[in-house]
C-alpha angles and dihedrals in degrees: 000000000000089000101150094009087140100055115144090249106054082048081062109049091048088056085048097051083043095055081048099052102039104015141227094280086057104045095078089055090042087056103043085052099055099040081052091057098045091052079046105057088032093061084040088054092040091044100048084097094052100058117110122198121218124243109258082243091069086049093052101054091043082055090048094050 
C-alpha cells in the first residue's frame, strides 16, 4: 500500500508545499524549533533515570511553610 512512499521525489514536493505554506522567512525558526525539541526530548529520555523523588517528609513540610 505505501511501497515507495519515501521516493526523492515525493521528499521534494513536500519541501516544496512547506515553503508554500510557511515561507522562506519562517523555515529557519521552524527549524530551530524542531531541532530544540528533539535535544529536548532526547536529555528527558537520557535523564528519566536520573530523577529522584522526594520522601513524602520533605512534601509535607513544603506544604507546612
Amino acid at each position: 500500500m505505501f511501497d515507495g512512499i519515501f521516493q526523492p521525489i515525493h521528499l521534494i514536493l513536500v519541501l516544496l508545499i512547506v515553503l508554500l505554506v510557511f515561507g522562506p522567512g519562517k523555515l529557519p525558526q521552524i527549524g530551530a524549533g524542531l531541532g530544540k525539541s528533539i535535544r529536548d526530548f532526547k536529555k528527558a529520555l537520557a535523564g528519566k533515570d536520573e530523577i529522584e523523588l522526594k520522601p513524602e517528609s520533605e512534601d509535607k513540610k513544603t506544604e507546612e511553610k
